[in-house]
N, CA, C and O atoms as a CHARMM CRD file, in Angstrom:
* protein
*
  340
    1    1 UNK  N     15.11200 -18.56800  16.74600 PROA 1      0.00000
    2    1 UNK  CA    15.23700 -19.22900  15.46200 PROA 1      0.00000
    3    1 UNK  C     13.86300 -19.62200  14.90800 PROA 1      0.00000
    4    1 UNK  O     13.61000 -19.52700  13.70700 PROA 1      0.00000
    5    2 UNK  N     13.16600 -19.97300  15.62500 PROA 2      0.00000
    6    2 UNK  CA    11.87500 -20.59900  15.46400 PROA 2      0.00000
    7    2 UNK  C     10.99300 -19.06200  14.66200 PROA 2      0.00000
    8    2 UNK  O     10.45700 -19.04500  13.55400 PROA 2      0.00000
    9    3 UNK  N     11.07200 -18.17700  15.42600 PROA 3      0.00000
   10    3 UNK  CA    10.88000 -16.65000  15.09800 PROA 3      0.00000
   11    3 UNK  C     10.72700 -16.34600  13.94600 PROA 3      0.00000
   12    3 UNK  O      9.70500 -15.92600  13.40200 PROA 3      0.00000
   13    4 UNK  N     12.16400 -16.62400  13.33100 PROA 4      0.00000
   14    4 UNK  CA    12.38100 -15.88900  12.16300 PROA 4      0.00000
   15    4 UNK  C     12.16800 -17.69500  11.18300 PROA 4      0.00000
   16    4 UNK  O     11.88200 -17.13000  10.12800 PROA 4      0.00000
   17    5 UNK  N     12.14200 -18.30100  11.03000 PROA 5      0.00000
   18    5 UNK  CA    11.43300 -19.33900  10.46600 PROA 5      0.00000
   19    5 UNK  C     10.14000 -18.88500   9.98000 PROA 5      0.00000
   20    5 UNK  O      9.76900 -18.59000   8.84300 PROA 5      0.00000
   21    6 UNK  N      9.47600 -18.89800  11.21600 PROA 6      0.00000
   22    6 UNK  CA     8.06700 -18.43600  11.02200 PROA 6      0.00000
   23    6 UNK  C      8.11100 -17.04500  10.18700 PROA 6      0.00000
   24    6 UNK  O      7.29500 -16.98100   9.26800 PROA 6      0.00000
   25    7 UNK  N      8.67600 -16.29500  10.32000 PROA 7      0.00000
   26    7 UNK  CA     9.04300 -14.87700   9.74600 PROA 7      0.00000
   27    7 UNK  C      8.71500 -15.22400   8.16800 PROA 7      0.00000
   28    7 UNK  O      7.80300 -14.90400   7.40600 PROA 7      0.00000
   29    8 UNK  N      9.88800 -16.02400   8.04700 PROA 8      0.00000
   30    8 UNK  CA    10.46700 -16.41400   6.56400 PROA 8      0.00000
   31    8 UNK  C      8.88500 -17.48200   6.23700 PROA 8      0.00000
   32    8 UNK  O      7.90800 -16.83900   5.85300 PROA 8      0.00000
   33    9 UNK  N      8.77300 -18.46900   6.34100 PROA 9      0.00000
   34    9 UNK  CA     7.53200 -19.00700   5.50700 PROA 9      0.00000
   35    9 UNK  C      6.27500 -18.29500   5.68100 PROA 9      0.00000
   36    9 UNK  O      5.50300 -18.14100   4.73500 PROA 9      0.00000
   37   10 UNK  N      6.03100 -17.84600   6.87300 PROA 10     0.00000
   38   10 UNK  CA     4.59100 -17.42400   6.18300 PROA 10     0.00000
   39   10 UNK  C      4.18000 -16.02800   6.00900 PROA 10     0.00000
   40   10 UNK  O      3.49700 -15.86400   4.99800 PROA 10     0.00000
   41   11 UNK  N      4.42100 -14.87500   6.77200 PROA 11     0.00000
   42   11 UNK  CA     4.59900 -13.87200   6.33200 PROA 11     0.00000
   43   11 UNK  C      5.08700 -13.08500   4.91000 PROA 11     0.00000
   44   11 UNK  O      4.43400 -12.57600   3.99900 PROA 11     0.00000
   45   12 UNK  N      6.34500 -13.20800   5.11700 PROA 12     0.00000
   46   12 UNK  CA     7.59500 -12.66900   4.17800 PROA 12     0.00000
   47   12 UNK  C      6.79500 -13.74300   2.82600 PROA 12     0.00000
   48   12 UNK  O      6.21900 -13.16700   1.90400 PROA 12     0.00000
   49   13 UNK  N      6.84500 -15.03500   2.85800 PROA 13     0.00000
   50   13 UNK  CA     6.65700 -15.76300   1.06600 PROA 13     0.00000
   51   13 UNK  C      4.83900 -15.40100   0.90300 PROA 13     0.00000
   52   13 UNK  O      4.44300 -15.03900  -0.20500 PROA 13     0.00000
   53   14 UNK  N      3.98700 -15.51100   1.88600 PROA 14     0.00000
   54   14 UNK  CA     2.51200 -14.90400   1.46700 PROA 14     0.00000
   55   14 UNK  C      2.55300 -13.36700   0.93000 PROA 14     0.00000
   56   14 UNK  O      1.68900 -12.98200   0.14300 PROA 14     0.00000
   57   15 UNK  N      3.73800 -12.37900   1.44800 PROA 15     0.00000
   58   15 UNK  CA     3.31800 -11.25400   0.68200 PROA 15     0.00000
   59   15 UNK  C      4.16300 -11.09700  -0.22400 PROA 15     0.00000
   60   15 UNK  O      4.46100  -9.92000  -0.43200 PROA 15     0.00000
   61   16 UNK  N      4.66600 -11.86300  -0.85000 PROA 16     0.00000
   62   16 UNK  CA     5.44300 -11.89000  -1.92000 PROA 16     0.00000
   63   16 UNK  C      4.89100 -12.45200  -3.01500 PROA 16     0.00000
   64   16 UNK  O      4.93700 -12.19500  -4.21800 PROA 16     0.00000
   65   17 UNK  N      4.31600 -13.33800  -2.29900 PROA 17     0.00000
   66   17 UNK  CA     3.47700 -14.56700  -3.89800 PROA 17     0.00000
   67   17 UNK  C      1.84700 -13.16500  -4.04200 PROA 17     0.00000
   68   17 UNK  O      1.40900 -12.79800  -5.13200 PROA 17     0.00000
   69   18 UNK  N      1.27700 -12.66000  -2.64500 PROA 18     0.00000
   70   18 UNK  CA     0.45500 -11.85900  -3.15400 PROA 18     0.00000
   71   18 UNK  C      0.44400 -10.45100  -4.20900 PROA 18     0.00000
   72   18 UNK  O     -0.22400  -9.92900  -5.10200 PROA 18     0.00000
   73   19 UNK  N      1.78100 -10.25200  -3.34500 PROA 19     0.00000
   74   19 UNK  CA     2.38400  -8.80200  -4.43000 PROA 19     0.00000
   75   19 UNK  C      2.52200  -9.34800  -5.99600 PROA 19     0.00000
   76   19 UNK  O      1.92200  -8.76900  -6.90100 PROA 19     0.00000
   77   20 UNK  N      3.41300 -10.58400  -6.25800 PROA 20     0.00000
   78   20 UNK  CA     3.35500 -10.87400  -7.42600 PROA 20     0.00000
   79   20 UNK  C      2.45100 -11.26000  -8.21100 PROA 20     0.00000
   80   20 UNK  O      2.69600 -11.34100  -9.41500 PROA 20     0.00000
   81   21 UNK  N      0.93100 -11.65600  -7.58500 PROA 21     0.00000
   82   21 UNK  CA    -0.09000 -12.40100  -7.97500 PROA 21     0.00000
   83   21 UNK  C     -0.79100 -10.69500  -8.29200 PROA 21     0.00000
   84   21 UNK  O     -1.56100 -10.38200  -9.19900 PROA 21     0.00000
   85   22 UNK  N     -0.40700 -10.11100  -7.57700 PROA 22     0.00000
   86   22 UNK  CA    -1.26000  -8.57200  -8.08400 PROA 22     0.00000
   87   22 UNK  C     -0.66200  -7.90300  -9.12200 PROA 22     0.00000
   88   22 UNK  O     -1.24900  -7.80000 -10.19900 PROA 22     0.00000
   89   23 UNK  N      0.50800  -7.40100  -8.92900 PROA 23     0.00000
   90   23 UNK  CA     1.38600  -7.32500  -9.96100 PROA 23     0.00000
   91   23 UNK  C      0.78700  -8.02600 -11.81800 PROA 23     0.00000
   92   23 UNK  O      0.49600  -7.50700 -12.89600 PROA 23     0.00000
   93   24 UNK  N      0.85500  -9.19400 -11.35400 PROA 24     0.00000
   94   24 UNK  CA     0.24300  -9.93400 -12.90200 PROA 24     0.00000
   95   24 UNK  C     -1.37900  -9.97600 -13.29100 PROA 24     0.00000
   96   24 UNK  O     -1.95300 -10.10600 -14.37200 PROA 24     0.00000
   97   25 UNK  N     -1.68000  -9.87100 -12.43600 PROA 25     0.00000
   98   25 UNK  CA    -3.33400  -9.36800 -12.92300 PROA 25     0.00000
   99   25 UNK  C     -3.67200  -8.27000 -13.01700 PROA 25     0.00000
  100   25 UNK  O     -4.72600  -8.05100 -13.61400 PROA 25     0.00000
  101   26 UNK  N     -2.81400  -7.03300 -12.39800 PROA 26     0.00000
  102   26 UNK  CA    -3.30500  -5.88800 -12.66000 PROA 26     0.00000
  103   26 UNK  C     -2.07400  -4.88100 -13.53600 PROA 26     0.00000
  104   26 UNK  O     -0.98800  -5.43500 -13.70900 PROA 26     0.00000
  105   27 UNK  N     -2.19300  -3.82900 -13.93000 PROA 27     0.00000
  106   27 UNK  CA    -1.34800  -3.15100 -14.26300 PROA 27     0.00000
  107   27 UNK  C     -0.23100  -2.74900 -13.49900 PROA 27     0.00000
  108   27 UNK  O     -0.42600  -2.46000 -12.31800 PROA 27     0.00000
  109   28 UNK  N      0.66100  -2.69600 -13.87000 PROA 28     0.00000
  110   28 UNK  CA     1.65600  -2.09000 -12.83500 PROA 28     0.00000
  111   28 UNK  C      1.59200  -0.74800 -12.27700 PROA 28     0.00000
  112   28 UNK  O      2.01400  -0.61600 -11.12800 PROA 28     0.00000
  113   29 UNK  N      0.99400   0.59500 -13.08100 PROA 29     0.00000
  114   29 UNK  CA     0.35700   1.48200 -12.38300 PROA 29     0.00000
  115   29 UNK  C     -0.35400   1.63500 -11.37000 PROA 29     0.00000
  116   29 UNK  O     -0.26100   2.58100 -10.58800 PROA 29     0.00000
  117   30 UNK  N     -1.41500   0.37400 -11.27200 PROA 30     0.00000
  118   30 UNK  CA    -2.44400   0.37700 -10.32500 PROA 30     0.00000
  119   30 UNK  C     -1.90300  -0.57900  -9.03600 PROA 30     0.00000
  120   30 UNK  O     -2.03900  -0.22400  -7.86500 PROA 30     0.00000
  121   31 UNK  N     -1.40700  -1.56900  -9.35500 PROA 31     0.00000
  122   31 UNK  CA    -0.61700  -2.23000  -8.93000 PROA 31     0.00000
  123   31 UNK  C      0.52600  -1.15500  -7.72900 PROA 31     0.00000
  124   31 UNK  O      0.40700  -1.26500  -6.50900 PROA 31     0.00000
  125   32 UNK  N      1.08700  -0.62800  -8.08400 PROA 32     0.00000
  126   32 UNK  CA     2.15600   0.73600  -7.54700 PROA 32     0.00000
  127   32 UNK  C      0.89000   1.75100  -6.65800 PROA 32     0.00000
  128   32 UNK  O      1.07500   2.19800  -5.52600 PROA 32     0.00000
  129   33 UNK  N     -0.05500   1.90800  -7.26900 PROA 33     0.00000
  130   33 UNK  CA    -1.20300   2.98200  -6.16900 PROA 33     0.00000
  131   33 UNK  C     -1.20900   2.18200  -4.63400 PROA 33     0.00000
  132   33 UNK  O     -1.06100   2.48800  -3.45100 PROA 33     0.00000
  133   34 UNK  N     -1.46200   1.03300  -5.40600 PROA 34     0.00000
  134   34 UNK  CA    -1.70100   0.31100  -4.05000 PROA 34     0.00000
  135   34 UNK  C     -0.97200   0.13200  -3.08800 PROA 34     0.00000
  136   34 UNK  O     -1.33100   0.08500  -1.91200 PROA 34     0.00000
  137   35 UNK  N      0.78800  -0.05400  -3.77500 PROA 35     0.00000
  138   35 UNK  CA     1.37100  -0.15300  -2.61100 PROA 35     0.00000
  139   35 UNK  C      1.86100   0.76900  -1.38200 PROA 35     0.00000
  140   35 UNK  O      2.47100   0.48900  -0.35000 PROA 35     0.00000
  141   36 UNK  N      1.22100   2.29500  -2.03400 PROA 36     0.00000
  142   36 UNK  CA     1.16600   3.63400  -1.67000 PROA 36     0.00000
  143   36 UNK  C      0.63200   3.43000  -0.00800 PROA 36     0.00000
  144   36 UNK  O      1.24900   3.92100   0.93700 PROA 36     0.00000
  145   37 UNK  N     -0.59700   2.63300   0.13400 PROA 37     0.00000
  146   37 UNK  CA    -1.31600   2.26600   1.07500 PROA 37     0.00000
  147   37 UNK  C     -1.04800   1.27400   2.07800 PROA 37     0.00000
  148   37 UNK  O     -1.87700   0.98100   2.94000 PROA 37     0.00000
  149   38 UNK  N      0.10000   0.74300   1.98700 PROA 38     0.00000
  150   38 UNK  CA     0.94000   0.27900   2.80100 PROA 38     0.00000
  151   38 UNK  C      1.20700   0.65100   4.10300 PROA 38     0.00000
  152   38 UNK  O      0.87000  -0.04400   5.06200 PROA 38     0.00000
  153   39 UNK  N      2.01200   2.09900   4.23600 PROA 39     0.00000
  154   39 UNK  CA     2.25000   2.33300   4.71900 PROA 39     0.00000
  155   39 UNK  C      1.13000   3.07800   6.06700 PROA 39     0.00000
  156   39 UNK  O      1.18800   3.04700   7.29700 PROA 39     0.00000
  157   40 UNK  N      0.31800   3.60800   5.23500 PROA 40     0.00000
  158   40 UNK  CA    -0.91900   3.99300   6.02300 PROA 40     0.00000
  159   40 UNK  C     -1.26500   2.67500   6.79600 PROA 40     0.00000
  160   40 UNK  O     -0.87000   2.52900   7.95200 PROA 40     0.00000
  161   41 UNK  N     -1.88800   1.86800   6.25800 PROA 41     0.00000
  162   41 UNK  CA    -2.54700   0.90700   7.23000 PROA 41     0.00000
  163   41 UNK  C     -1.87800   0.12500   8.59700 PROA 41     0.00000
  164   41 UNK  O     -2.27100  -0.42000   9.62800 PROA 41     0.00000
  165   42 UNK  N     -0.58900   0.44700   7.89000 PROA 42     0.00000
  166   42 UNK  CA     1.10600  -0.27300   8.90300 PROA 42     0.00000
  167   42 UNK  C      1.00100   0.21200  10.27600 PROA 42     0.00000
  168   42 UNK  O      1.03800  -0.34100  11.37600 PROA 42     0.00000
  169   43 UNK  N      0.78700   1.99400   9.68300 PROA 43     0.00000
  170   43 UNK  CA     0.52700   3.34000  10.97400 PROA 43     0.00000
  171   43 UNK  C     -0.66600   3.27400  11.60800 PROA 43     0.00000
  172   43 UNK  O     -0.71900   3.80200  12.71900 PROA 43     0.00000
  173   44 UNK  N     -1.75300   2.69400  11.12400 PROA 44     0.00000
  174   44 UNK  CA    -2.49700   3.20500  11.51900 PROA 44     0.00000
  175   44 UNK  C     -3.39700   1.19700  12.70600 PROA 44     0.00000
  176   44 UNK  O     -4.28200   1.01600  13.54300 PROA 44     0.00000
  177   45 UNK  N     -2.51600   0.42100  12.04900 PROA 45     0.00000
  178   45 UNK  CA    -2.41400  -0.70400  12.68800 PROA 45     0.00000
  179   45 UNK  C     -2.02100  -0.90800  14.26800 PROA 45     0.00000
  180   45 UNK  O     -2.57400  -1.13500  15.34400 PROA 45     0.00000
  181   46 UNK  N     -0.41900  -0.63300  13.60100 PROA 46     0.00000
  182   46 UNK  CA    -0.02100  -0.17000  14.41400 PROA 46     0.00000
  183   46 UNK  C     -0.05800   0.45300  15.95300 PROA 46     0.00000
  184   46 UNK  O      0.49500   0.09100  16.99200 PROA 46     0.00000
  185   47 UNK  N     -0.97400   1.57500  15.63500 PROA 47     0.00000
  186   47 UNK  CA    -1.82500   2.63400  16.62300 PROA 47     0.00000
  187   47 UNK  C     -2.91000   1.97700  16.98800 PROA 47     0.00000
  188   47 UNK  O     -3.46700   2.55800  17.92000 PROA 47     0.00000
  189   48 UNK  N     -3.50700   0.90300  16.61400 PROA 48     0.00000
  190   48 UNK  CA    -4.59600   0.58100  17.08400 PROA 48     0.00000
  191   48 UNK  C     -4.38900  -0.54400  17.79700 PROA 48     0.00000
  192   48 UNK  O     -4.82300  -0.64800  18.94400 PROA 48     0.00000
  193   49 UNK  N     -3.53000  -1.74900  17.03900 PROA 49     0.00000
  194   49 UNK  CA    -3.47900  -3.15100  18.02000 PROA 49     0.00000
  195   49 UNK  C     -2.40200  -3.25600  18.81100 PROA 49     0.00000
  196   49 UNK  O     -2.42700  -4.03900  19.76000 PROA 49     0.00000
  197   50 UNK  N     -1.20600  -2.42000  18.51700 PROA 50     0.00000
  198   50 UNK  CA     0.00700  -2.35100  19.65800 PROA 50     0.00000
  199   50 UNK  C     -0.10900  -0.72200  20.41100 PROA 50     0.00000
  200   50 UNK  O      0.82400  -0.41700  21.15400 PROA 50     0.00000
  201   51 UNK  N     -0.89900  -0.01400  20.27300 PROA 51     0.00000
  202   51 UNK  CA    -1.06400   1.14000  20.99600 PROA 51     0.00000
  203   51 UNK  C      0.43400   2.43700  21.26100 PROA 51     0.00000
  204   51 UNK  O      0.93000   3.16600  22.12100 PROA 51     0.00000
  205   52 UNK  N      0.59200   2.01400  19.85100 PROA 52     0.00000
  206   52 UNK  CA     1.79400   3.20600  19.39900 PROA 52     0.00000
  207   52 UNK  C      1.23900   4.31700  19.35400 PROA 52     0.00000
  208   52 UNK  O      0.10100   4.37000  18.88600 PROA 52     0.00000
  209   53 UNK  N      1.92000   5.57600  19.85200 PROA 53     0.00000
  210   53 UNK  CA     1.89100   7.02700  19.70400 PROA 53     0.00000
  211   53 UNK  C      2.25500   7.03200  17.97900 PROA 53     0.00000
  212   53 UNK  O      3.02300   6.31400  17.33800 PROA 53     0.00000
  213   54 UNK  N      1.15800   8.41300  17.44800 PROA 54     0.00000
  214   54 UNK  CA     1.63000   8.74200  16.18000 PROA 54     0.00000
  215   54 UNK  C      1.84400  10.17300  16.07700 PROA 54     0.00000
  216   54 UNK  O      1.00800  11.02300  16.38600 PROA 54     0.00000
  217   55 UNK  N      2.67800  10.33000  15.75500 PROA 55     0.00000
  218   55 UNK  CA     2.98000  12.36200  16.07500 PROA 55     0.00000
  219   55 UNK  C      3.01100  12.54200  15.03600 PROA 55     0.00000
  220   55 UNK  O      2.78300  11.86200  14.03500 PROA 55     0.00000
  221   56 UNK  N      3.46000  14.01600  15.31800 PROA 56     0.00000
  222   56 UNK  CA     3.25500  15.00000  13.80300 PROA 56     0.00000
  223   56 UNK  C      3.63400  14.59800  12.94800 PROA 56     0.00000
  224   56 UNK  O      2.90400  14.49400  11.96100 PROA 56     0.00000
  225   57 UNK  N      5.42800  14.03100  12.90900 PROA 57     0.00000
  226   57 UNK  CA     5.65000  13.85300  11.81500 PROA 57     0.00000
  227   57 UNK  C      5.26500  12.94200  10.71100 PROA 57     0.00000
  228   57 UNK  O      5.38800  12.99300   9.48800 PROA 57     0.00000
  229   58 UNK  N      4.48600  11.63700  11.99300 PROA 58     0.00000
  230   58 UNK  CA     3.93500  10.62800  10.96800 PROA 58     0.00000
  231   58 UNK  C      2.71400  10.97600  10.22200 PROA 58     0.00000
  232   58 UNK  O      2.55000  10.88500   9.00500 PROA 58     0.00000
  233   59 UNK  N      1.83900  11.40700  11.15500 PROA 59     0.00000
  234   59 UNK  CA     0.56100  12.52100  10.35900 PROA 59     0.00000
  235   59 UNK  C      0.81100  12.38400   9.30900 PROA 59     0.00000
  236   59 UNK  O      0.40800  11.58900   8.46100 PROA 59     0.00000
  237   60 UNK  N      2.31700  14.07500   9.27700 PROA 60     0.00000
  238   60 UNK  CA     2.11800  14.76600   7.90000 PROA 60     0.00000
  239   60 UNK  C      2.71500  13.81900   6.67600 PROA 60     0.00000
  240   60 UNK  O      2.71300  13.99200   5.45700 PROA 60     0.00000
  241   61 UNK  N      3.15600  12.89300   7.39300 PROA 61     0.00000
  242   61 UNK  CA     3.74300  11.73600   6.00200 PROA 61     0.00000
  243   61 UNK  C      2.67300  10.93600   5.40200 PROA 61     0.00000
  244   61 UNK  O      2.60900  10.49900   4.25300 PROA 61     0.00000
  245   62 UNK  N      1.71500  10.79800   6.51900 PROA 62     0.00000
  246   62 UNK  CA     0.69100  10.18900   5.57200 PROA 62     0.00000
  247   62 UNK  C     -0.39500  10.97900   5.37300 PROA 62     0.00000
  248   62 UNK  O     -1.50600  10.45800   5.27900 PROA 62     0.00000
  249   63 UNK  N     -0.23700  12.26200   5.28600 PROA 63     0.00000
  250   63 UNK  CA    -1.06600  13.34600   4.82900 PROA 63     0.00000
  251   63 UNK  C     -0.38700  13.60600   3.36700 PROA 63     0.00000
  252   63 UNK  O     -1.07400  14.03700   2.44200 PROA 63     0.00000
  253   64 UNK  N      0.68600  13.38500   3.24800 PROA 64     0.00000
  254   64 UNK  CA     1.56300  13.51700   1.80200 PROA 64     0.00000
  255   64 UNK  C      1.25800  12.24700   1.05500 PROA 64     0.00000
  256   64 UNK  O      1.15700  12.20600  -0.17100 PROA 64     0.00000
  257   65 UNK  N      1.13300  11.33400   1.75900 PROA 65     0.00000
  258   65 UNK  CA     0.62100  10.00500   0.84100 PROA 65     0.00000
  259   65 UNK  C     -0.64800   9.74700   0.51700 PROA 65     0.00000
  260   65 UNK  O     -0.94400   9.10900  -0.49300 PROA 65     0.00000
  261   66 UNK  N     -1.24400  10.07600   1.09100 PROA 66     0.00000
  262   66 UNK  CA    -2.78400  10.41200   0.85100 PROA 66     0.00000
  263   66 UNK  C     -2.96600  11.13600  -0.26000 PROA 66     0.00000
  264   66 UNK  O     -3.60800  10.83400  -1.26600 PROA 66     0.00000
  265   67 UNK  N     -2.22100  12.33700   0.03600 PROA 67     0.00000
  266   67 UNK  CA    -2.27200  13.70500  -0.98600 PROA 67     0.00000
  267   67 UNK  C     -1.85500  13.40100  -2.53700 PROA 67     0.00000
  268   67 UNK  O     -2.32000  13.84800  -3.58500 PROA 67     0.00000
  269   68 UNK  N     -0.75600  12.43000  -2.27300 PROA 68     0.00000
  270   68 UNK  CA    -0.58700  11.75600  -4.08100 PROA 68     0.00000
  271   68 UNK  C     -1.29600  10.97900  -4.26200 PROA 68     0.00000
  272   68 UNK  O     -1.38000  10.59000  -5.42700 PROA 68     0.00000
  273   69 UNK  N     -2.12200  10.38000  -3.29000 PROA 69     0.00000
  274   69 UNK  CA    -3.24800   9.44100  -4.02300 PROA 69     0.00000
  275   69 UNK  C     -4.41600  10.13100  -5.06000 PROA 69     0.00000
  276   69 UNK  O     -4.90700  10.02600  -6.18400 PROA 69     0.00000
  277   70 UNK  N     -4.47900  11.03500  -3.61600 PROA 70     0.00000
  278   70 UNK  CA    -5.62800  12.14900  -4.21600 PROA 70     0.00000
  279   70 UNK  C     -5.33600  12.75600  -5.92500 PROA 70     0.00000
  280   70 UNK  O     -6.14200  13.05600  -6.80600 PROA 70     0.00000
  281   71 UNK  N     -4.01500  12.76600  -5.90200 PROA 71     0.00000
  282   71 UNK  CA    -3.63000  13.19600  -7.02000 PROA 71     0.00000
  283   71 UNK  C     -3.44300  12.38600  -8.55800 PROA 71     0.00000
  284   71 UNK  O     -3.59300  12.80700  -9.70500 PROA 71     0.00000
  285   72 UNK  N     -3.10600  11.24200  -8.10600 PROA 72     0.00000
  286   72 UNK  CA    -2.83600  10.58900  -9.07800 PROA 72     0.00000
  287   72 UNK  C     -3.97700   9.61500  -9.38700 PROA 72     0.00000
  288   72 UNK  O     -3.68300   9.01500 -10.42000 PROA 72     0.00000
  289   73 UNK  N     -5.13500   9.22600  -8.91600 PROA 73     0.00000
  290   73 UNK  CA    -5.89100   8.51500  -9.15600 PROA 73     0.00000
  291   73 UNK  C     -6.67700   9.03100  -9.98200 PROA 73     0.00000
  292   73 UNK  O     -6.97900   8.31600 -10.93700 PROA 73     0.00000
  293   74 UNK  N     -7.26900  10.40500  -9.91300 PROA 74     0.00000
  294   74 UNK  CA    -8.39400  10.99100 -10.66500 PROA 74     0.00000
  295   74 UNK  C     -7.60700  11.16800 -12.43300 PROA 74     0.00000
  296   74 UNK  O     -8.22900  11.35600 -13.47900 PROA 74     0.00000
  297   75 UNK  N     -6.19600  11.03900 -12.27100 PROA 75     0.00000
  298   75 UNK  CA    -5.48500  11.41200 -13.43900 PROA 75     0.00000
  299   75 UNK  C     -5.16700  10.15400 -14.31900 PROA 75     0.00000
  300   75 UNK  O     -4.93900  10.31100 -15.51900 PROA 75     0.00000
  301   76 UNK  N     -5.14300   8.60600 -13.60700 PROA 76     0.00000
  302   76 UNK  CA    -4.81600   7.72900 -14.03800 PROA 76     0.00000
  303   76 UNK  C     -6.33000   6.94000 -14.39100 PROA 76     0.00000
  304   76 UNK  O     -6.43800   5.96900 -15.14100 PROA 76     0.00000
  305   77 UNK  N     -7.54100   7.66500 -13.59700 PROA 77     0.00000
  306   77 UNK  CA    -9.34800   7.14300 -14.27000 PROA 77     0.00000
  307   77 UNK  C     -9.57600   8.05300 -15.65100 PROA 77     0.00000
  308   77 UNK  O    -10.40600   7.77600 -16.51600 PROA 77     0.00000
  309   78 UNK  N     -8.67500   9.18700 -15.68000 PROA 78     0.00000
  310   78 UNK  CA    -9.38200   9.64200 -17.45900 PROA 78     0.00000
  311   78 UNK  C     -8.12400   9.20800 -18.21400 PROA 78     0.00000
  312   78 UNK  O     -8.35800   9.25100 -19.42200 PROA 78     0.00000
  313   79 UNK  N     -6.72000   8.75600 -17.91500 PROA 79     0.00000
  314   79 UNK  CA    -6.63200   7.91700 -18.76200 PROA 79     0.00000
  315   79 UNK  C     -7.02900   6.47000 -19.10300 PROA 79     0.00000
  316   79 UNK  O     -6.99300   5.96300 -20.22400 PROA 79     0.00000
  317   80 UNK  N     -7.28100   6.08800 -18.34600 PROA 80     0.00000
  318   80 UNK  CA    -8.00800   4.48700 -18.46100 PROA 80     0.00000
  319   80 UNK  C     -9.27900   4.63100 -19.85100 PROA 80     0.00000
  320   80 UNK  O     -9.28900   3.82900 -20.78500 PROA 80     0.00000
  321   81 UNK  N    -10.17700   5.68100 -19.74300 PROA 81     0.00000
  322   81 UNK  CA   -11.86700   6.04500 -20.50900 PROA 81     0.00000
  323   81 UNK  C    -11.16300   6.04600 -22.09600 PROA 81     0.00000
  324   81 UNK  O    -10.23000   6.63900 -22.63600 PROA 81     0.00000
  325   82 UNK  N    -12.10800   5.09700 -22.47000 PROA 82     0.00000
  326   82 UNK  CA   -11.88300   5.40700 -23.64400 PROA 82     0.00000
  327   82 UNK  C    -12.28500   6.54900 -24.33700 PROA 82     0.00000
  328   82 UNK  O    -12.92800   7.27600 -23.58100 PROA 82     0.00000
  329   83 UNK  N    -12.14100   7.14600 -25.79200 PROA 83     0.00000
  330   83 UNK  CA   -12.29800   7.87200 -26.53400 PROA 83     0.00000
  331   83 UNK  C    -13.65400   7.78500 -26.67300 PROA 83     0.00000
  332   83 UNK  O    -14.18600   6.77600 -26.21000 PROA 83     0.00000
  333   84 UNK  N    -14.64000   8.97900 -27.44100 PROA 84     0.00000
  334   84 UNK  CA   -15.75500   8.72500 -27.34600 PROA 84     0.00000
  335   84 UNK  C    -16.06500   8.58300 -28.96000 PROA 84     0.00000
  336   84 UNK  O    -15.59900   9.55900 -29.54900 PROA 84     0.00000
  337   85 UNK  N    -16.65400   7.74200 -29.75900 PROA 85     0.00000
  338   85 UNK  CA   -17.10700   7.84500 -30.42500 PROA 85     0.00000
  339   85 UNK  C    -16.78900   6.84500 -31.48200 PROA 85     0.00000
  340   85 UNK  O    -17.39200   6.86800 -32.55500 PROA 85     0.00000
């Protein structure tokens, strides 16, 4: 009980008030890139401080998330630029 207490106040309401605190200062586009990166750092945490195996399939999932980053960022910096002139 004590567990999930702790669960519930400080975890779970800090990334909620942070998500929403990002959310309102930034665009919701950019805002959404970010949360892309979630999951990477989760995996790759994960693998480092609890010494989880990561196999193929997780790889290629965050080889696909990567891959829309790659994609969508360079597309969402020339819309941001303004017009010239």
């Amino acid at each position: 009980m004590i567990a999930l207490v702790y669960l519930f106040l400080f975890p779970m309401s800090f990334c909620q008030w942070a998500y929403f605190k990002t959310v309102g200062l930034l665009p919701a586009s950019v805002a959404a890139i970010g949360t892309l990166m979630v999951p990477v750092i989760g995996v790759y945490s994960s693998h480092l401080i609890l010494d989880e195996n990561v196999g193929l399939s997780d790889l290629l999932a965050l080889l696909l998330v990567l891959s829309a980053l790659v994609l969508v960022i360079p597309a969402w910096r020339a819309s941001r630029r303004l017009p010239a002139g």
